[in-house]
N, C-alpha and C positions, 0 to 999 in steps of 0.2 A: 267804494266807500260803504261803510257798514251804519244799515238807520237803528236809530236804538228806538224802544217803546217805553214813554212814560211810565212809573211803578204803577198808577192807577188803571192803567189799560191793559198789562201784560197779564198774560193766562197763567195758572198754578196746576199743577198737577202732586195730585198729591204720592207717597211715597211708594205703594204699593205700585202706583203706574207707571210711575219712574223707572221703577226696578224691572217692569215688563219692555220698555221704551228703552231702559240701554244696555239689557240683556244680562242683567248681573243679578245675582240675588238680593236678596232683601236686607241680608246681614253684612253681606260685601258693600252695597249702594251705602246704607247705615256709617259702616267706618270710616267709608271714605268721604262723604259728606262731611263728618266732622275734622275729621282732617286737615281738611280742606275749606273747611268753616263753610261750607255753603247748602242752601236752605234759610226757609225762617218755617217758627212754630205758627200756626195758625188755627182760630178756633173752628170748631165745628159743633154740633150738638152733643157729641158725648163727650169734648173733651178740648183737647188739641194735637194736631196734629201736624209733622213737617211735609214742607209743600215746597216746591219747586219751580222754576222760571226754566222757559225752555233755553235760557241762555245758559243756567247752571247746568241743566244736564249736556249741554254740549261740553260745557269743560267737563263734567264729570267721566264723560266716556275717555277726553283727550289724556287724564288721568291717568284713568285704568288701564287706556291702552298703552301707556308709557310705561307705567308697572306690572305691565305683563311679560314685558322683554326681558 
């Protein structure tokens, strides 16, 4: 049985660390997030930027590894 974490508890990582976390570039992590609609924008000091749930980057890698075949 899989526990899920509240939105308010769950950790973000944002997208440069993403892309070091599931080994893909920056450009590649990029397309296929939107693709796949996942992410959200979040602010930060300079701006905003997209950030991640480690549950998205598990589908994210399930993804790539599917279209990699």
């Amino acid at each position: 049985m899989k526990s899920f974490t509240s939105p308010e508890t769950q950790s973000f990582v944002d997208e440069r660390r993403a892309a070091v976390l599931t080994g893909l570039s920056l450009v590649r992590l990029r397309k296929l997030s939107r693709q796949a609609r996942l992410g959200h924008l979040a602010r930060n000091g300079a701006g905003k930027q997209r950030v991640f749930t480690y549950q998205e980057l598990h589908l994210l890698c399930r993804i790539a590894s599917n279209g990699a075949r």
